[in-house]
PDB file of N, CA, C and O in Angstrom:
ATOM      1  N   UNK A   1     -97.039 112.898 284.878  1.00  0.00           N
ATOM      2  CA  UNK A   1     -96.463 111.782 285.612  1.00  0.00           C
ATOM      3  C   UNK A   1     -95.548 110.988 284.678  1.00  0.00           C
ATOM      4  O   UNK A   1     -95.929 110.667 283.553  1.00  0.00           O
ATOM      5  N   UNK A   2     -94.487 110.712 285.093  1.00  0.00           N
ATOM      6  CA  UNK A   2     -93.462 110.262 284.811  1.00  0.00           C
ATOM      7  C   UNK A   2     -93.809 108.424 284.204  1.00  0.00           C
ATOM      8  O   UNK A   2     -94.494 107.707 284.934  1.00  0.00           O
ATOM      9  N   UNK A   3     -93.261 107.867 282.871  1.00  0.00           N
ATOM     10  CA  UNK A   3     -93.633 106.663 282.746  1.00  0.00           C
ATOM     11  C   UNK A   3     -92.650 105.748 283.468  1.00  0.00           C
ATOM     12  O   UNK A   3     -91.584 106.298 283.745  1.00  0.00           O
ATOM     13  N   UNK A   4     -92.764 104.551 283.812  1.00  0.00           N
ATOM     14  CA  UNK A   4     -91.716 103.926 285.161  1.00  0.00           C
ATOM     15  C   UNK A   4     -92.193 102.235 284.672  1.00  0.00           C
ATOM     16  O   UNK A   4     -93.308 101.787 284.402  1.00  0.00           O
ATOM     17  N   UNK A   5     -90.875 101.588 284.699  1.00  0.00           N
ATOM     18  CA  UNK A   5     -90.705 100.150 284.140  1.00  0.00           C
ATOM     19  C   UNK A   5     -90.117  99.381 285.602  1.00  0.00           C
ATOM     20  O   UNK A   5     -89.420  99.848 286.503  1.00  0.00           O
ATOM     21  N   UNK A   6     -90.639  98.175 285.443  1.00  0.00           N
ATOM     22  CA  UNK A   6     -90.320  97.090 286.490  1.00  0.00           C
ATOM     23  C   UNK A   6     -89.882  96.334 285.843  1.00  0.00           C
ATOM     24  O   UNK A   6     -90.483  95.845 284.886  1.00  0.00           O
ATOM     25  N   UNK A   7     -88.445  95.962 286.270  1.00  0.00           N
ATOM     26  CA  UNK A   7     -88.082  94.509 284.426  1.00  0.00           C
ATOM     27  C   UNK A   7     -87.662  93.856 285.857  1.00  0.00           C
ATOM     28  O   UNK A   7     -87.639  94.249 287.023  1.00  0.00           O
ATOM     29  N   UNK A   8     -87.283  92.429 285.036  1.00  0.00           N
ATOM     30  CA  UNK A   8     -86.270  91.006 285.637  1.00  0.00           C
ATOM     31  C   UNK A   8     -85.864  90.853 284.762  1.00  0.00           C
ATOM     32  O   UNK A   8     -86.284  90.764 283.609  1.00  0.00           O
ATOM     33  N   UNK A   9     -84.351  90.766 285.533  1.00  0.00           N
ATOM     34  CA  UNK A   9     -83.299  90.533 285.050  1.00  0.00           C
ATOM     35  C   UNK A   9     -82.879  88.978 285.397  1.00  0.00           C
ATOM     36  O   UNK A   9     -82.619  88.630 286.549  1.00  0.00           O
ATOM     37  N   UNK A  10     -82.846  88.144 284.346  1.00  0.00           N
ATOM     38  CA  UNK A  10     -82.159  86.158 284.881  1.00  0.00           C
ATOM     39  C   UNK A  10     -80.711  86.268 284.581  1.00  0.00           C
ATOM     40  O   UNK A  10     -80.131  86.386 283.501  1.00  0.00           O
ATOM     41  N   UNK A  11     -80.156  86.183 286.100  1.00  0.00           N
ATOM     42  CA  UNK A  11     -78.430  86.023 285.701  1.00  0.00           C
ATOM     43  C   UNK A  11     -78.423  84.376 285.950  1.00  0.00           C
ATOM     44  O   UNK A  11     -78.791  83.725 286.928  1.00  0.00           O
ATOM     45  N   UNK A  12     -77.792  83.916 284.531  1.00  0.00           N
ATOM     46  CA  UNK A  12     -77.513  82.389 284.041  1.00  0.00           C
ATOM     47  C   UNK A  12     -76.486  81.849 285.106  1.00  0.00           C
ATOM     48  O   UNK A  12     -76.910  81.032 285.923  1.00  0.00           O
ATOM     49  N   UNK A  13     -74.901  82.322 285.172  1.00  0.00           N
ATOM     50  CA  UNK A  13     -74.371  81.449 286.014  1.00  0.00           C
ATOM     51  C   UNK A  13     -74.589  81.797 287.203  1.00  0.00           C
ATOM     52  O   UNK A  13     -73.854  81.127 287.929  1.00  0.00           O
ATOM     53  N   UNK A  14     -75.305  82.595 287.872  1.00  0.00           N
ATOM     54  CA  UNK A  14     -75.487  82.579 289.340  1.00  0.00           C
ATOM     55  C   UNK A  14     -77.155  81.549 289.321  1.00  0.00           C
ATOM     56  O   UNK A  14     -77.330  80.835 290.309  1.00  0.00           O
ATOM     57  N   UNK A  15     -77.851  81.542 288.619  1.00  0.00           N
ATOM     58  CA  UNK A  15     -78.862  80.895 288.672  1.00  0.00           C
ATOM     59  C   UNK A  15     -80.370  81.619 289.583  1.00  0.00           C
ATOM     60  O   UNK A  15     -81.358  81.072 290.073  1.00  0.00           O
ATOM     61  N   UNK A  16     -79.896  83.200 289.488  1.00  0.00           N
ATOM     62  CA  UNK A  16     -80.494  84.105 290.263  1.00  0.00           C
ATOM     63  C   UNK A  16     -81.117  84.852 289.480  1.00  0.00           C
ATOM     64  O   UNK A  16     -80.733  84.943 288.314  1.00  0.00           O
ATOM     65  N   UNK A  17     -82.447  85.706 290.029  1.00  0.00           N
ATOM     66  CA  UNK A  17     -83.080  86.960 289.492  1.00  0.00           C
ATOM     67  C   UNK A  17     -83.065  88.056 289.710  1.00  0.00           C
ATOM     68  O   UNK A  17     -82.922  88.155 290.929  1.00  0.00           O
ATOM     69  N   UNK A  18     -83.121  88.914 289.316  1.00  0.00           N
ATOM     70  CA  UNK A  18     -82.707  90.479 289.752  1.00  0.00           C
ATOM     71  C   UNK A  18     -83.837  91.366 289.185  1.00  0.00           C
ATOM     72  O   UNK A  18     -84.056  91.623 288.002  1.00  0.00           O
ATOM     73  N   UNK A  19     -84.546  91.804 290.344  1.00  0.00           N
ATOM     74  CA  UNK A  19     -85.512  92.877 290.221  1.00  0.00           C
ATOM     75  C   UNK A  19     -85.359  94.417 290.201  1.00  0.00           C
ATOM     76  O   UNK A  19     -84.922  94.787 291.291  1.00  0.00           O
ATOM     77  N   UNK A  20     -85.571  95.479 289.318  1.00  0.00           N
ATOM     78  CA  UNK A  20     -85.788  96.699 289.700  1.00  0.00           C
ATOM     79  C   UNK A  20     -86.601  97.461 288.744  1.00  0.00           C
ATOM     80  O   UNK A  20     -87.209  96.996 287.780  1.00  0.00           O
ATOM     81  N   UNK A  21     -86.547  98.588 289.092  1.00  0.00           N
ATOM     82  CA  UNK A  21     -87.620 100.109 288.670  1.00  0.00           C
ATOM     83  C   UNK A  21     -86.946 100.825 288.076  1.00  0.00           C
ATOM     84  O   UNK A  21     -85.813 100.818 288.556  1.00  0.00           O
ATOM     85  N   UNK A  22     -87.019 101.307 287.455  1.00  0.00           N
ATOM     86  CA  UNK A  22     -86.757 102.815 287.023  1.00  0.00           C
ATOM     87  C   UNK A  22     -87.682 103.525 285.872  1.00  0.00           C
ATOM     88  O   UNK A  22     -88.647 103.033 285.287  1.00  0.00           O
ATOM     89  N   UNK A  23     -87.246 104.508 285.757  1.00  0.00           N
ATOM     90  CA  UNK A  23     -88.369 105.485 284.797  1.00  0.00           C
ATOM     91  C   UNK A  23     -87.316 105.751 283.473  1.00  0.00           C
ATOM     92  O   UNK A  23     -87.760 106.114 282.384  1.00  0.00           O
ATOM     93  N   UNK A  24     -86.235 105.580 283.657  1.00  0.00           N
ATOM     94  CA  UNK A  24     -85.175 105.257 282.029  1.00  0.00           C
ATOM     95  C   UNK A  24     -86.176 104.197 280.987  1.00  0.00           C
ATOM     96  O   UNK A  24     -86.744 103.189 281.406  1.00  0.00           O
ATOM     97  N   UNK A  25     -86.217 104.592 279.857  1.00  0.00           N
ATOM     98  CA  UNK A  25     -86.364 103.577 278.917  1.00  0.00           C
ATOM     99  C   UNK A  25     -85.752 102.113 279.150  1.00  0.00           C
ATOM    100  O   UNK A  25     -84.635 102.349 279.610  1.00  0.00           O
ATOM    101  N   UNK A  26     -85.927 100.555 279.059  1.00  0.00           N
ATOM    102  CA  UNK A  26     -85.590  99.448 279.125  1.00  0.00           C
ATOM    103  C   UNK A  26     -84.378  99.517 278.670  1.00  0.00           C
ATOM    104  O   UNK A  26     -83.443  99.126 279.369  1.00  0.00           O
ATOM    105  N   UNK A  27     -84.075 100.311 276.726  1.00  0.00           N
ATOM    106  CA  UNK A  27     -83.035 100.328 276.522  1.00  0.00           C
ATOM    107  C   UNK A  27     -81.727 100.968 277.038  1.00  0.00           C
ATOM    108  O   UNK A  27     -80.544 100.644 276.934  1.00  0.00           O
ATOM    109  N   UNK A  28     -82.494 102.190 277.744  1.00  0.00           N
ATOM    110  CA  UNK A  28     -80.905 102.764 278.303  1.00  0.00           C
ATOM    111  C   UNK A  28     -80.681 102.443 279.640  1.00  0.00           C
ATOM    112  O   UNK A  28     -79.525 102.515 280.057  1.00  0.00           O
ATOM    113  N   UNK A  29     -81.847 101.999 280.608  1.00  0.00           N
ATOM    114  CA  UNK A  29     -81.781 100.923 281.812  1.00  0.00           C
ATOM    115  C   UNK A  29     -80.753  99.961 281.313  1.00  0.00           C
ATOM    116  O   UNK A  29     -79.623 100.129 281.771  1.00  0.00           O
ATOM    117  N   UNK A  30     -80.924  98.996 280.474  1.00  0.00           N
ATOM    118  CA  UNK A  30     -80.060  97.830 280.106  1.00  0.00           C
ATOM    119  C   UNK A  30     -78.469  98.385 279.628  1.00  0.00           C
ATOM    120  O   UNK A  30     -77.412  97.878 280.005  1.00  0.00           O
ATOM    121  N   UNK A  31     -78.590  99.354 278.864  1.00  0.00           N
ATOM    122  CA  UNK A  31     -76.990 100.306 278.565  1.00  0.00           C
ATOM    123  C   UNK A  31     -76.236 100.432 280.037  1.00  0.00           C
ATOM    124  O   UNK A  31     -75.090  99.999 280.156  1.00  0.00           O
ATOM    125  N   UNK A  32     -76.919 101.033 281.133  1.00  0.00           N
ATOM    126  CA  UNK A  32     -76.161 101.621 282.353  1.00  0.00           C
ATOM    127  C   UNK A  32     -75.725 100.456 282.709  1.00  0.00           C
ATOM    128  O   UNK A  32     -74.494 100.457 282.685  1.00  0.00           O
ATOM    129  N   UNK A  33     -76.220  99.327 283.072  1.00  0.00           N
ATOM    130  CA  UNK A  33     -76.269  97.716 283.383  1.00  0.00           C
ATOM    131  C   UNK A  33     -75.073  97.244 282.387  1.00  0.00           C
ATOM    132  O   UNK A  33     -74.152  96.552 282.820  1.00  0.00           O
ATOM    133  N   UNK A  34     -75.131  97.608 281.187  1.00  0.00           N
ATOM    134  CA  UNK A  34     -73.826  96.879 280.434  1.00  0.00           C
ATOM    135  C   UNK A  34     -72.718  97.968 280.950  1.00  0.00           C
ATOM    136  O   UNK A  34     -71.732  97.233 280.991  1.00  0.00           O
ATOM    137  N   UNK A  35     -72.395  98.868 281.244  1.00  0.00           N
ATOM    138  CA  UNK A  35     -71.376 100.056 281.132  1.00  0.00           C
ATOM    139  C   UNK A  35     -71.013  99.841 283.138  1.00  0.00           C
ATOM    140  O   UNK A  35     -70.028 100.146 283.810  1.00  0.00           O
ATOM    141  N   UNK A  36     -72.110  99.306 283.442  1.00  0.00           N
ATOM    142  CA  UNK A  36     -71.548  98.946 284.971  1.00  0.00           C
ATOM    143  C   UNK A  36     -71.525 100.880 285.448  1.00  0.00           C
ATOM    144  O   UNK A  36     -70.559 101.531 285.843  1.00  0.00           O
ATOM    145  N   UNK A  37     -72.325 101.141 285.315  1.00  0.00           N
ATOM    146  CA  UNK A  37     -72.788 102.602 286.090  1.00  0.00           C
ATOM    147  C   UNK A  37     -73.137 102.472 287.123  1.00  0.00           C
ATOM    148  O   UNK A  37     -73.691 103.509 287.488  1.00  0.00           O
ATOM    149  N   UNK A  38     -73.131 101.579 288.025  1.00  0.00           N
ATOM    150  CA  UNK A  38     -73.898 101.184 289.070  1.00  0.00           C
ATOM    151  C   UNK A  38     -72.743 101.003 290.306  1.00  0.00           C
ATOM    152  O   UNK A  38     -73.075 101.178 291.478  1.00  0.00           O
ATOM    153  N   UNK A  39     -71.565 100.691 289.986  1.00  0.00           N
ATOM    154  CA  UNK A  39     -70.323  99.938 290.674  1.00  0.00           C
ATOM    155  C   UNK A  39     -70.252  98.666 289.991  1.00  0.00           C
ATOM    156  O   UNK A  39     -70.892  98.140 289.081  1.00  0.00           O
ATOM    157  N   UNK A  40     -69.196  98.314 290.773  1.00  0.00           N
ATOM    158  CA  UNK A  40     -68.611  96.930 290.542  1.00  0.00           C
ATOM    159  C   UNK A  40     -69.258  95.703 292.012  1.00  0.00           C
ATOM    160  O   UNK A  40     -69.172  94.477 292.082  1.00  0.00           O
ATOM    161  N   UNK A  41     -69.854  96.680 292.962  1.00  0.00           N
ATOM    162  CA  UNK A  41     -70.446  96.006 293.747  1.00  0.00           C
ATOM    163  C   UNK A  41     -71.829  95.687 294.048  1.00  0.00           C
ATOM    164  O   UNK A  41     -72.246  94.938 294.931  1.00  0.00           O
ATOM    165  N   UNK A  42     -72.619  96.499 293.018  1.00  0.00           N
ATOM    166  CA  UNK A  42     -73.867  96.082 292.596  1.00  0.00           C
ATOM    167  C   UNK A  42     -74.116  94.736 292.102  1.00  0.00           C
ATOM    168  O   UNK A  42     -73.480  94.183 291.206  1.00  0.00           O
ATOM    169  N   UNK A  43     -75.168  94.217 292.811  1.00  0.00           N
ATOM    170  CA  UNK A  43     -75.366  92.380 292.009  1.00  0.00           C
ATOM    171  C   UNK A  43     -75.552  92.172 290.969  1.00  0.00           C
ATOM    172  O   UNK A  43     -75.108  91.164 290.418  1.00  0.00           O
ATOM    173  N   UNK A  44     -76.139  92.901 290.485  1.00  0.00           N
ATOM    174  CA  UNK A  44     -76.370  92.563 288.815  1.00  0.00           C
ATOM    175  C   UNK A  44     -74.639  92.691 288.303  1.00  0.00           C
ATOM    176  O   UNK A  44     -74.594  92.503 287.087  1.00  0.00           O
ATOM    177  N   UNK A  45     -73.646  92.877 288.719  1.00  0.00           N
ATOM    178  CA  UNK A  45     -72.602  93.230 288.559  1.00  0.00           C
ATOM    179  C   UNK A  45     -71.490  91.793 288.415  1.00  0.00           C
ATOM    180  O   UNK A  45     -70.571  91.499 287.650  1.00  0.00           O
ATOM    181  N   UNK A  46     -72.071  91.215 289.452  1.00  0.00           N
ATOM    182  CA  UNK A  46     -71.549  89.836 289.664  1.00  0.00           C
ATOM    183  C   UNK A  46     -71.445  88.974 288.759  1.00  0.00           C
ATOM    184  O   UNK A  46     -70.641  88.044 288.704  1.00  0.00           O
ATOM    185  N   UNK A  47     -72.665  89.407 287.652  1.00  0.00           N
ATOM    186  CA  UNK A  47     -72.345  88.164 286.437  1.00  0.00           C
ATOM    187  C   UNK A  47     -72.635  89.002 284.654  1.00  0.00           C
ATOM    188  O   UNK A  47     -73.324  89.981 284.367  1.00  0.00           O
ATOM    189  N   UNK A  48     -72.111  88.451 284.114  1.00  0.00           N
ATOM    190  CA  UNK A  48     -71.817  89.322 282.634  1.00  0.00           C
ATOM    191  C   UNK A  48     -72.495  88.549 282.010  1.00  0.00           C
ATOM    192  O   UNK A  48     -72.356  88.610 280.789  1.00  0.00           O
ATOM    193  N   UNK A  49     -73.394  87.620 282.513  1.00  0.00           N
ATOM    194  CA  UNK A  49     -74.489  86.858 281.324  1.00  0.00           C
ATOM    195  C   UNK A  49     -75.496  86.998 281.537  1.00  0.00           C
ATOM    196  O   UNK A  49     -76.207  86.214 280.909  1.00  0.00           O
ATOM    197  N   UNK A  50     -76.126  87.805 282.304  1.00  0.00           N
ATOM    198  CA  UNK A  50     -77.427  88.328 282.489  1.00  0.00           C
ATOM    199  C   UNK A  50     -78.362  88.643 281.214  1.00  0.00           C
ATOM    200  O   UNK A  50     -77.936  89.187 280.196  1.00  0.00           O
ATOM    201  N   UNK A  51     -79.902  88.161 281.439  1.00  0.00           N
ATOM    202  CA  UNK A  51     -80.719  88.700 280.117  1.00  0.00           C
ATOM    203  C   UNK A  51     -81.573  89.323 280.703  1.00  0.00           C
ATOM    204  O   UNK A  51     -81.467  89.652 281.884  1.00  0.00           O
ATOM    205  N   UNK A  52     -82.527  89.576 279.991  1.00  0.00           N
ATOM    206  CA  UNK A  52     -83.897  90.684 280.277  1.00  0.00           C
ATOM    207  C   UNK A  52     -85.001  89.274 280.197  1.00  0.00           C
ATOM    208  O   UNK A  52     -85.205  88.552 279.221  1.00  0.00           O
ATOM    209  N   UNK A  53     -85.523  89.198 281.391  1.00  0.00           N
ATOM    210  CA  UNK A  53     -86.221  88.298 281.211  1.00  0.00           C
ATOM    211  C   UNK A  53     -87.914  88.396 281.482  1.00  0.00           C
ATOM    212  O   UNK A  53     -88.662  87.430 281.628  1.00  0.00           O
ATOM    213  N   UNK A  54     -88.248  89.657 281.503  1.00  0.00           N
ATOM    214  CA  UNK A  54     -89.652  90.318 281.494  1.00  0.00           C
ATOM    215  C   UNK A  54     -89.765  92.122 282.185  1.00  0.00           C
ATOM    216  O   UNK A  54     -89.235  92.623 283.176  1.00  0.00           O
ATOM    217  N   UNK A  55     -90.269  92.437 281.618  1.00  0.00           N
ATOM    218  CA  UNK A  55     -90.437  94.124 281.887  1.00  0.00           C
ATOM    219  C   UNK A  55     -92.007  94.318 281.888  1.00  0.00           C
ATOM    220  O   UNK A  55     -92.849  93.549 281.426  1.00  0.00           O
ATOM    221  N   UNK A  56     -92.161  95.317 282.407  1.00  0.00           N
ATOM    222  CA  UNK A  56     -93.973  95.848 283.071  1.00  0.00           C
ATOM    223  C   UNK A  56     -93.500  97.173 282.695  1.00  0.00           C
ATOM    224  O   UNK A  56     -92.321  97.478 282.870  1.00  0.00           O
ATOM    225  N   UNK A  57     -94.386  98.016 282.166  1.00  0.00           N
ATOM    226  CA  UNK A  57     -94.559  99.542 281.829  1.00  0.00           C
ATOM    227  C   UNK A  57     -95.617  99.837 282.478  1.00  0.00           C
ATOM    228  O   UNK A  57     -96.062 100.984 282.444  1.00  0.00           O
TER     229      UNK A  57
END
């Protein structure tokens, strides 16, 4: 069985949180998120000051 992370993400100037899953490592989860692999219309997309603001393994 596959290992699988739940992080939050706090985007600062929207004043919003952003939840998701995946089974990528935190670090290369957070890489795809900086490189915008996702689109440009994904929410986490909306703001470029986003942090990692708790993860679950």
């Amino acid at each position: 069985m596959d290992s699988f992370f739940v992080y939050i993400l706090y985007l600062k100037s929207l004043g919003k949180f952003y939840t998701g899953v995946t089974t990528l490592s935190i670090e290369e989860r957070n890489e795809k998120h900086i490189q915008k692999k996702y689109g440009n219309l994904n929410f986490i997309q909306k703001a470029e000051d986003w942090e990692m603001f708790h993860f679950i393994q």
